[in-house]
mmCIF file of the N, C-alpha and C atoms, coordinates in Angstrom:
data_MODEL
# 
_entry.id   MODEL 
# 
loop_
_atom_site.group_PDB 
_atom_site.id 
_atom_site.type_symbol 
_atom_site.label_atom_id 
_atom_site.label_alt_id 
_atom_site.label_comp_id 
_atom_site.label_asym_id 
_atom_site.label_entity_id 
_atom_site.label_seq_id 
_atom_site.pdbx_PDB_ins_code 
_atom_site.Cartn_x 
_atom_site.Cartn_y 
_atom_site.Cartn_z 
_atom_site.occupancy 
_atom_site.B_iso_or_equiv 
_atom_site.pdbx_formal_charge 
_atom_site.auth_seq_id 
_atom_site.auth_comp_id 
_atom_site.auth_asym_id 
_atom_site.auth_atom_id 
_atom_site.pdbx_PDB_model_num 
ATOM 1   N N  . UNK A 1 1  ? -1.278  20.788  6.280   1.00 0.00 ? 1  UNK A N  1 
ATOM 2   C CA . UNK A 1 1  ? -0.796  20.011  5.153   1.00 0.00 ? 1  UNK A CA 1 
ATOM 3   C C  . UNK A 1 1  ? -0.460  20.970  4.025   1.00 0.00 ? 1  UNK A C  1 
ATOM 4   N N  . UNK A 1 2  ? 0.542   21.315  3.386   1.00 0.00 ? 2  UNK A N  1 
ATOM 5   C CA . UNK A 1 2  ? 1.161   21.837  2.137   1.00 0.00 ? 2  UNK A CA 1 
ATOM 6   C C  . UNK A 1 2  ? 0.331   21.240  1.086   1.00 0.00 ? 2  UNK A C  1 
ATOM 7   N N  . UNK A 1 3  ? 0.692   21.901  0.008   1.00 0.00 ? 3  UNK A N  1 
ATOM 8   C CA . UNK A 1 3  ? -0.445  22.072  -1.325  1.00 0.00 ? 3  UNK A CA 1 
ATOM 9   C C  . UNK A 1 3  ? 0.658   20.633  -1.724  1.00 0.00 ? 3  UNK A C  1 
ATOM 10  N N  . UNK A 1 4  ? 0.017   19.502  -2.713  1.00 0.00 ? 4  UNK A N  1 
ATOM 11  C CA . UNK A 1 4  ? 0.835   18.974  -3.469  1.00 0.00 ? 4  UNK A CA 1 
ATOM 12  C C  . UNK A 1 4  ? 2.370   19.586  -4.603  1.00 0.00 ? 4  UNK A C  1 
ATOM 13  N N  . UNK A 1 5  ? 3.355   18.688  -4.376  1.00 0.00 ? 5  UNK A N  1 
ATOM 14  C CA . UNK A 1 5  ? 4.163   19.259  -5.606  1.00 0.00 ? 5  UNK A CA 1 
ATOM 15  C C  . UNK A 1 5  ? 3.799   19.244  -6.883  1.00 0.00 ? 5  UNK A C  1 
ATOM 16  N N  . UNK A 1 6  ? 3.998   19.987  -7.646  1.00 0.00 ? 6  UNK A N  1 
ATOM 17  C CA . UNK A 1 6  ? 3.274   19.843  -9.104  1.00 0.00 ? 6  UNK A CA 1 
ATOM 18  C C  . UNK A 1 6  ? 4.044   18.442  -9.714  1.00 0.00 ? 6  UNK A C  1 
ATOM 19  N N  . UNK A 1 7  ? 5.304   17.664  -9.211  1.00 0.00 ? 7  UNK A N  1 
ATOM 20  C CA . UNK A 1 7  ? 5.807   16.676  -9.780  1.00 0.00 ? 7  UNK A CA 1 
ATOM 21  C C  . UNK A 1 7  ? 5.157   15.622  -9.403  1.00 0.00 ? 7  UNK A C  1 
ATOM 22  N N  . UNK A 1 8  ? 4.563   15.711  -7.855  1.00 0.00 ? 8  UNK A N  1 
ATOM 23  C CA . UNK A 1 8  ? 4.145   14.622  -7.591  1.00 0.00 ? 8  UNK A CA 1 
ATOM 24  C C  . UNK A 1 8  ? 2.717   14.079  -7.998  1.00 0.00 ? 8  UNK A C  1 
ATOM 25  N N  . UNK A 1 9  ? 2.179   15.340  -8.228  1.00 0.00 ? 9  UNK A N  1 
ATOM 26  C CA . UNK A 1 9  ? 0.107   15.219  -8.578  1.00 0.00 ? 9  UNK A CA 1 
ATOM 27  C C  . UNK A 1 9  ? 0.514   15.938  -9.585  1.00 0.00 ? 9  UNK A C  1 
ATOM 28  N N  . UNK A 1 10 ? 0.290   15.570  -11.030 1.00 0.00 ? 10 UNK A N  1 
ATOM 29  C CA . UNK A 1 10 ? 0.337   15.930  -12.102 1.00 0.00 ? 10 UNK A CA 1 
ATOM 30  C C  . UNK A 1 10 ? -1.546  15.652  -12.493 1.00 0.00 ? 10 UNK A C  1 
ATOM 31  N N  . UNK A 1 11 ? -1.964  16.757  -13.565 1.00 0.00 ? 11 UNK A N  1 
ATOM 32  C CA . UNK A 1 11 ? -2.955  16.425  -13.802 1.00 0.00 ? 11 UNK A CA 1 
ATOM 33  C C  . UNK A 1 11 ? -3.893  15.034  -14.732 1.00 0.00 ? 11 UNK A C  1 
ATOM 34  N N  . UNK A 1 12 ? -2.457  14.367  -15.068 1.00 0.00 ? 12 UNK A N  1 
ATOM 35  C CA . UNK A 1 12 ? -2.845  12.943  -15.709 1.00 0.00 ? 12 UNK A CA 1 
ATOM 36  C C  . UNK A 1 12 ? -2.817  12.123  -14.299 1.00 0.00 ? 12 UNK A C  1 
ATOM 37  N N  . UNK A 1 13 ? -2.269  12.171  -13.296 1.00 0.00 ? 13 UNK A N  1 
ATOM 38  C CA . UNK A 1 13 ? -2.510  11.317  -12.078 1.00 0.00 ? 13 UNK A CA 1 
ATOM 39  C C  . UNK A 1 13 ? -3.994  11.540  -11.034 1.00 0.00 ? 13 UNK A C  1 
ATOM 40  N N  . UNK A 1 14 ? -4.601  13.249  -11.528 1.00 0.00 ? 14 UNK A N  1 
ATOM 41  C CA . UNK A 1 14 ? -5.335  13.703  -10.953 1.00 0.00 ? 14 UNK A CA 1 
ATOM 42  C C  . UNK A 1 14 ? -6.728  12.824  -11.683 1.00 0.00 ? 14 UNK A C  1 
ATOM 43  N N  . UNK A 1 15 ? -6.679  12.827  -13.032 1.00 0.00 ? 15 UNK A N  1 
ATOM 44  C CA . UNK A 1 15 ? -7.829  12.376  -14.046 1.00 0.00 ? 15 UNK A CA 1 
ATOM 45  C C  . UNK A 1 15 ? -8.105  10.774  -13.316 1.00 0.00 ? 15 UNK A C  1 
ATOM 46  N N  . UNK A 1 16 ? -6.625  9.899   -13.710 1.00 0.00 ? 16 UNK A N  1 
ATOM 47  C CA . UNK A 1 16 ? -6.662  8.727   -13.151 1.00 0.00 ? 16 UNK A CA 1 
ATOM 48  C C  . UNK A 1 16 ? -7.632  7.959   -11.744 1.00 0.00 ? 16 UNK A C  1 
ATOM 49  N N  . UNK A 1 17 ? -7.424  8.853   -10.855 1.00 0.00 ? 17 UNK A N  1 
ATOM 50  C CA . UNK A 1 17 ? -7.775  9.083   -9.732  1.00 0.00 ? 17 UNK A CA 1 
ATOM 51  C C  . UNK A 1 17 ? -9.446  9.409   -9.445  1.00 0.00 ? 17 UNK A C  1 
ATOM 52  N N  . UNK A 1 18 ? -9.413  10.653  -10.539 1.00 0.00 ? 18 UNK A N  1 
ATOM 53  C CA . UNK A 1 18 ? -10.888 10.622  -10.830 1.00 0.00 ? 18 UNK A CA 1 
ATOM 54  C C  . UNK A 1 18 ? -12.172 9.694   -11.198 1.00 0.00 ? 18 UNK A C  1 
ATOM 55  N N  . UNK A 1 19 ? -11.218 8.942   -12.302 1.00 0.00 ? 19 UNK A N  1 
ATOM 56  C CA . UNK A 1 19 ? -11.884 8.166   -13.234 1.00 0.00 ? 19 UNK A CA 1 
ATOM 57  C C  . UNK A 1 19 ? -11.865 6.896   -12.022 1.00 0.00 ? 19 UNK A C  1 
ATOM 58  N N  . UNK A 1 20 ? -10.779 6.643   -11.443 1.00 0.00 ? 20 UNK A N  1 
ATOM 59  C CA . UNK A 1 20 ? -11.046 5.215   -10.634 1.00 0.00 ? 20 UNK A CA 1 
ATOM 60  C C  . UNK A 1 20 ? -12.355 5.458   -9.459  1.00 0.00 ? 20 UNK A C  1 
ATOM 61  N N  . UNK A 1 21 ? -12.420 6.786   -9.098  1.00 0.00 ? 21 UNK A N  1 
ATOM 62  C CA . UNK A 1 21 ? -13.341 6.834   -7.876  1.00 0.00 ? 21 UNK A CA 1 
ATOM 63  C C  . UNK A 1 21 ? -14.772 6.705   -8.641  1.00 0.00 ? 21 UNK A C  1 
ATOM 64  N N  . UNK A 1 22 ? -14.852 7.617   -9.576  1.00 0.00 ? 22 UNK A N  1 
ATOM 65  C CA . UNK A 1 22 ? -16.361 7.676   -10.690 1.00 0.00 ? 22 UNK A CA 1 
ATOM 66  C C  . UNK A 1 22 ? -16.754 6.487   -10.887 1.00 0.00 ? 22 UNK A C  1 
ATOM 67  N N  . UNK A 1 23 ? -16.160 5.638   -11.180 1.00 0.00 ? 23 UNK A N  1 
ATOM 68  C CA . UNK A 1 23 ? -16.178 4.017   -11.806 1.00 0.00 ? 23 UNK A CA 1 
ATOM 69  C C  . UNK A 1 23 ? -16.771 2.737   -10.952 1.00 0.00 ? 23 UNK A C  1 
ATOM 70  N N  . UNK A 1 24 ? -16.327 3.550   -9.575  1.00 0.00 ? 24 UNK A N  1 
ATOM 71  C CA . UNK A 1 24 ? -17.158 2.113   -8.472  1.00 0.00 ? 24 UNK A CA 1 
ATOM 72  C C  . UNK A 1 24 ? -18.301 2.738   -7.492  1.00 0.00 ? 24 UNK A C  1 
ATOM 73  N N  . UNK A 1 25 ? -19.405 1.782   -7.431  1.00 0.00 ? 25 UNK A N  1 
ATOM 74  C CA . UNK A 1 25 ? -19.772 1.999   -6.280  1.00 0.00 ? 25 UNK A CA 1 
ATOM 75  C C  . UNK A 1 25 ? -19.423 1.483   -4.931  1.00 0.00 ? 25 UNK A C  1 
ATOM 76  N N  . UNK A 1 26 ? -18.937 1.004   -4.682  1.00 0.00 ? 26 UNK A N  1 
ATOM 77  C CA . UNK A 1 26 ? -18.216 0.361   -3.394  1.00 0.00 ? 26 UNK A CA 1 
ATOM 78  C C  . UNK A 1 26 ? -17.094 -0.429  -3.238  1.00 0.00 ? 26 UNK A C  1 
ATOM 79  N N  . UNK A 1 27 ? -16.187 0.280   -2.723  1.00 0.00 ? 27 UNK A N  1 
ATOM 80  C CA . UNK A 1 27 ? -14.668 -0.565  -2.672  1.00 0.00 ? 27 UNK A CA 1 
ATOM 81  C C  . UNK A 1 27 ? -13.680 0.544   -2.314  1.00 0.00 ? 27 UNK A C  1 
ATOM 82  N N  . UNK A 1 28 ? -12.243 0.268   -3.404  1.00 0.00 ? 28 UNK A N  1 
ATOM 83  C CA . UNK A 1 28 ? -11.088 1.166   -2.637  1.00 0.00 ? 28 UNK A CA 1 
ATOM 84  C C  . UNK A 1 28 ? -10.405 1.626   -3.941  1.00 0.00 ? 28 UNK A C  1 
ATOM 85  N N  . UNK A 1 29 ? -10.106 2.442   -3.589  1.00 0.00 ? 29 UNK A N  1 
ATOM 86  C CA . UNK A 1 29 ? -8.696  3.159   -4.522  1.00 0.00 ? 29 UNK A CA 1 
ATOM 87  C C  . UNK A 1 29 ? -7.778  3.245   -3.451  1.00 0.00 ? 29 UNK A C  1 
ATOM 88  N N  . UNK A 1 30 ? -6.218  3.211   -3.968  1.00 0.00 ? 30 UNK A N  1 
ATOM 89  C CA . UNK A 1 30 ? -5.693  2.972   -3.012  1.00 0.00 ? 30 UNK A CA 1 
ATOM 90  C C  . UNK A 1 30 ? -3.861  3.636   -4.010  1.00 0.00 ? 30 UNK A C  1 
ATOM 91  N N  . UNK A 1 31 ? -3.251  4.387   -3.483  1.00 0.00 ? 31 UNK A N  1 
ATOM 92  C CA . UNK A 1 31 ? -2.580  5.084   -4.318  1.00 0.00 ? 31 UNK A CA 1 
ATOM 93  C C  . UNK A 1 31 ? -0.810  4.644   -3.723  1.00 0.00 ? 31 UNK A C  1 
ATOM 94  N N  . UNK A 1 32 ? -0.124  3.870   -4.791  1.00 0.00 ? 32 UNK A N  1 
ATOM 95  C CA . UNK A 1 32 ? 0.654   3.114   -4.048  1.00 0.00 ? 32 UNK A CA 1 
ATOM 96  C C  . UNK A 1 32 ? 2.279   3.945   -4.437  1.00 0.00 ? 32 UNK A C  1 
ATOM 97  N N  . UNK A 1 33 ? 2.863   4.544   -3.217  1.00 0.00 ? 33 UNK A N  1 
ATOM 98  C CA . UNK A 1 33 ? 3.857   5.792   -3.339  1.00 0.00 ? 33 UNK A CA 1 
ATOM 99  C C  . UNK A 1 33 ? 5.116   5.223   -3.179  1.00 0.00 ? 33 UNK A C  1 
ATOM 100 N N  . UNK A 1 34 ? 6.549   5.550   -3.496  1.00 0.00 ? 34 UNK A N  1 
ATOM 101 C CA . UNK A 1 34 ? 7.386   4.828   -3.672  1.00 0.00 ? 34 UNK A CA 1 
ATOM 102 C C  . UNK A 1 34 ? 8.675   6.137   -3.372  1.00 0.00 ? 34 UNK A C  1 
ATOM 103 N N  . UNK A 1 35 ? 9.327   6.400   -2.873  1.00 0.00 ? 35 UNK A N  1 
ATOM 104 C CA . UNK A 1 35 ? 10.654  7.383   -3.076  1.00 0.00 ? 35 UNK A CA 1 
ATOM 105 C C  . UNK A 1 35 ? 9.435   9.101   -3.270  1.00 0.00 ? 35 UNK A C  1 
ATOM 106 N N  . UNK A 1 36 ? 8.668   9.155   -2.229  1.00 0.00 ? 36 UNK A N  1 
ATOM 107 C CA . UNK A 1 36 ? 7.718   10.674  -2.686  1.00 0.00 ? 36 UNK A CA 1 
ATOM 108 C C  . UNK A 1 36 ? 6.814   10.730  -3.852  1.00 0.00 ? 36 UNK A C  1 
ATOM 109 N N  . UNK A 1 37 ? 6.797   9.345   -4.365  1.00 0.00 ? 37 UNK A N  1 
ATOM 110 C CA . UNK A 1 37 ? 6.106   9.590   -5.875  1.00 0.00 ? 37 UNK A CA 1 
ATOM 111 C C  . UNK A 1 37 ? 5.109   8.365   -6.189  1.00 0.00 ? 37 UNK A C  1 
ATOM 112 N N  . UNK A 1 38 ? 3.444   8.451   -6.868  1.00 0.00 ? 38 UNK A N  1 
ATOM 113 C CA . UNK A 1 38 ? 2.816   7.929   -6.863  1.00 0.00 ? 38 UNK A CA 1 
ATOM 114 C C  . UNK A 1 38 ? 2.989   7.202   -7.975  1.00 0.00 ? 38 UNK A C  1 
ATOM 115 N N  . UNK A 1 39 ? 3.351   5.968   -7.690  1.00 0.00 ? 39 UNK A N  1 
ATOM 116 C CA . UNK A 1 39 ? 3.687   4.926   -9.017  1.00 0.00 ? 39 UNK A CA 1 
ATOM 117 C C  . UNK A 1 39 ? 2.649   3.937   -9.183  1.00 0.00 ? 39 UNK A C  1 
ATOM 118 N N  . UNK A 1 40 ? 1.588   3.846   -8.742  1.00 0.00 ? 40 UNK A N  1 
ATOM 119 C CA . UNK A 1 40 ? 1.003   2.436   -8.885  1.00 0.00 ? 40 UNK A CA 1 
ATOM 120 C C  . UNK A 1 40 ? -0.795  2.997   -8.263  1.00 0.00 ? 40 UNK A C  1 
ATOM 121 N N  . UNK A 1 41 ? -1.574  3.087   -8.930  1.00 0.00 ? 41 UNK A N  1 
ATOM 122 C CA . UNK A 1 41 ? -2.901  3.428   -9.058  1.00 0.00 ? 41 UNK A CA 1 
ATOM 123 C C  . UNK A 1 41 ? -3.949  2.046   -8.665  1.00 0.00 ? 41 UNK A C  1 
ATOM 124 N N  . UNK A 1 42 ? -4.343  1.602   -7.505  1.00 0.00 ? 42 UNK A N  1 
ATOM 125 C CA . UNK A 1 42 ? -5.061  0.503   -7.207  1.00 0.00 ? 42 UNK A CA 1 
ATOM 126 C C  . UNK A 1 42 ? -6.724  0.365   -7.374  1.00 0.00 ? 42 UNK A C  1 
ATOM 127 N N  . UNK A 1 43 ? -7.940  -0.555  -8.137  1.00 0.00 ? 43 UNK A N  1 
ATOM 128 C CA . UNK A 1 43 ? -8.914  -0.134  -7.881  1.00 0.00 ? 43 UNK A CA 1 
ATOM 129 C C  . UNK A 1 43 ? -9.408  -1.570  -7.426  1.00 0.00 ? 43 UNK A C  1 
ATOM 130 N N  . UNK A 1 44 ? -9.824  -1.529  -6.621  1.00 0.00 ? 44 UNK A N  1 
ATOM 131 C CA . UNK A 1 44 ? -11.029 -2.977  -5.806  1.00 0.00 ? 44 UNK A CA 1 
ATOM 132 C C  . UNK A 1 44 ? -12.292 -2.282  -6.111  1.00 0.00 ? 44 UNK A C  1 
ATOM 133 N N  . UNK A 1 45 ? -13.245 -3.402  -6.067  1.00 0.00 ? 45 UNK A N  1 
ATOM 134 C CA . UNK A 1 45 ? -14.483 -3.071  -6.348  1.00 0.00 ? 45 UNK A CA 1 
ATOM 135 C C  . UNK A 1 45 ? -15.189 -4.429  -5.462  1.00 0.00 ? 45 UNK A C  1 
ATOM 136 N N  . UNK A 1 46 ? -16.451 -4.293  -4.901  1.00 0.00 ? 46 UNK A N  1 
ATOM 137 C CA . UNK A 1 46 ? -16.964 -4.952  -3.846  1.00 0.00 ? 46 UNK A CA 1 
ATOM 138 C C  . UNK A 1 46 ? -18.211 -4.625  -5.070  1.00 0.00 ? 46 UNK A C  1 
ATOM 139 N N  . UNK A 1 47 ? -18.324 -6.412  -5.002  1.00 0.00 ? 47 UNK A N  1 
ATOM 140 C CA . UNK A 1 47 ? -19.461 -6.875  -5.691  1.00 0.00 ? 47 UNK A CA 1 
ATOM 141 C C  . UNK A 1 47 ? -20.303 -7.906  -4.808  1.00 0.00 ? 47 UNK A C  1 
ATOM 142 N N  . UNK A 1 48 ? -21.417 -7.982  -4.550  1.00 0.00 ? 48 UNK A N  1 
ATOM 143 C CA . UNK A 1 48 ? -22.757 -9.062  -4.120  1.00 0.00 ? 48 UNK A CA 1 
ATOM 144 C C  . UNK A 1 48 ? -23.480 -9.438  -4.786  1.00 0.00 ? 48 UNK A C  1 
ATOM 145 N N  . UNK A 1 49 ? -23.814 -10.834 -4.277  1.00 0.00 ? 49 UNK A N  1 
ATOM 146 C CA . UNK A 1 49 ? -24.786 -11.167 -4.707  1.00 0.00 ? 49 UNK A CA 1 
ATOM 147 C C  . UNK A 1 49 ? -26.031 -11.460 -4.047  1.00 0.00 ? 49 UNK A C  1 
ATOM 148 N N  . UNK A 1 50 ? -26.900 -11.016 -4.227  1.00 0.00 ? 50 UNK A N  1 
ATOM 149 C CA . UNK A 1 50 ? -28.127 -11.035 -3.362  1.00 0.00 ? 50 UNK A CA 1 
ATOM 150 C C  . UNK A 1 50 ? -28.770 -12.630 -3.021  1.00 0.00 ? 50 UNK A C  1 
ATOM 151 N N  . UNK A 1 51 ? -29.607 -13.229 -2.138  1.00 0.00 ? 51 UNK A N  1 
ATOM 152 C CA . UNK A 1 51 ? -30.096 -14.337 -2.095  1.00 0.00 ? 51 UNK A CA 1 
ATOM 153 C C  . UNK A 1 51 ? -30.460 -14.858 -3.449  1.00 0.00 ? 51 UNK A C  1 
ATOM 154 N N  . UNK A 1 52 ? -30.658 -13.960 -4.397  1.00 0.00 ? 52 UNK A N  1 
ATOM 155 C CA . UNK A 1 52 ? -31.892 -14.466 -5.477  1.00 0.00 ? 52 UNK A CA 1 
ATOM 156 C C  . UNK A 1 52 ? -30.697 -14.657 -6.778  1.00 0.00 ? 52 UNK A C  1 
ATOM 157 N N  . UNK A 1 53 ? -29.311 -14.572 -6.293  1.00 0.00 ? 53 UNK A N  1 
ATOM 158 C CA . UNK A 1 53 ? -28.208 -14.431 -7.407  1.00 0.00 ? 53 UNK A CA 1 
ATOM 159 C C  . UNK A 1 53 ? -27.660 -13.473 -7.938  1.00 0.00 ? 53 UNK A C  1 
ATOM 160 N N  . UNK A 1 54 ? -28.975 -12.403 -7.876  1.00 0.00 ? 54 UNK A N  1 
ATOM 161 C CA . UNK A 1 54 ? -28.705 -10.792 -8.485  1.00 0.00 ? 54 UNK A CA 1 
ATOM 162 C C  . UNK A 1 54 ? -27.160 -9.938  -8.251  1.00 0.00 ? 54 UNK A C  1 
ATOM 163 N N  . UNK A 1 55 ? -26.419 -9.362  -8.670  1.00 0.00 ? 55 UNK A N  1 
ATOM 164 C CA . UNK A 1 55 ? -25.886 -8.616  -8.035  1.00 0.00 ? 55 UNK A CA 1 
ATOM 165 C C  . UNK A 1 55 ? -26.268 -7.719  -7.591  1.00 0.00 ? 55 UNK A C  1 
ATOM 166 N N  . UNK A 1 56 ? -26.115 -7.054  -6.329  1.00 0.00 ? 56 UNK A N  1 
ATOM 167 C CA . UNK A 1 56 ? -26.013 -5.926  -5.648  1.00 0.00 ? 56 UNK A CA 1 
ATOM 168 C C  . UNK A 1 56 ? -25.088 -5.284  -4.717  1.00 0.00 ? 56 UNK A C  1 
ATOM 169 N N  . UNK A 1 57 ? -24.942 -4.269  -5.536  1.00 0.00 ? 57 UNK A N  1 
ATOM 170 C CA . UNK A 1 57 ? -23.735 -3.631  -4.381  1.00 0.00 ? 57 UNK A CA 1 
ATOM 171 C C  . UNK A 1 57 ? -24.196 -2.600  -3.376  1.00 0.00 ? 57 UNK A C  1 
ATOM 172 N N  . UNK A 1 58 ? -25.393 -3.240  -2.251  1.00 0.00 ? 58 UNK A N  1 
ATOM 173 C CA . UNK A 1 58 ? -25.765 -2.163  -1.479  1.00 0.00 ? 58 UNK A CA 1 
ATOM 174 C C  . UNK A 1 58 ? -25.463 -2.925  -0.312  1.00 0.00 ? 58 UNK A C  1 
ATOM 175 N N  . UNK A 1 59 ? -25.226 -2.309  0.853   1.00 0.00 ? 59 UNK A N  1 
ATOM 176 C CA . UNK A 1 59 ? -24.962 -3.286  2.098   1.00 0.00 ? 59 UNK A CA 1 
ATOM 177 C C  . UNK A 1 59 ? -23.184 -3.598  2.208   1.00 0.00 ? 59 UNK A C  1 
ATOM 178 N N  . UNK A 1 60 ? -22.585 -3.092  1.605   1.00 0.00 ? 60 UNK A N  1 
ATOM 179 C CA . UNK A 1 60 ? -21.464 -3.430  1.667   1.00 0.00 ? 60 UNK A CA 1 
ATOM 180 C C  . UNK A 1 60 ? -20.109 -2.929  2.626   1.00 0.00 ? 60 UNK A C  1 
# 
């Protein structure tokens, strides 16, 4: 695999990316590319609720 183009992973797309993975414990980022180029930054997050109502996001 070749190194990224510097047009395509810029370091404000790199932060983005960062910050969406830091932010969840369980779910998806999902990086949505268009003509070679990342236009659209996705974040899901997988939330539970335990028997007792609680949330928990373990088991997921």
């Amino acid at each position: 695999m070749s190194s990224a183009n510097p047009e395509i992973w810029s370091r404000d797309l790199e932060r983005l990316v960062r910050e969406a993975l830091t932010s969840i414990r369980f779910g998806t980022v999902t990086l949505v590319v268009q003509d070679g180029r990342v236009i659209q930054v996705d974040k899901n997050e997988k939330i539970r609720l335990n028997r007792q109502g609680h949330i928990d996001g373990s088991g997921i």
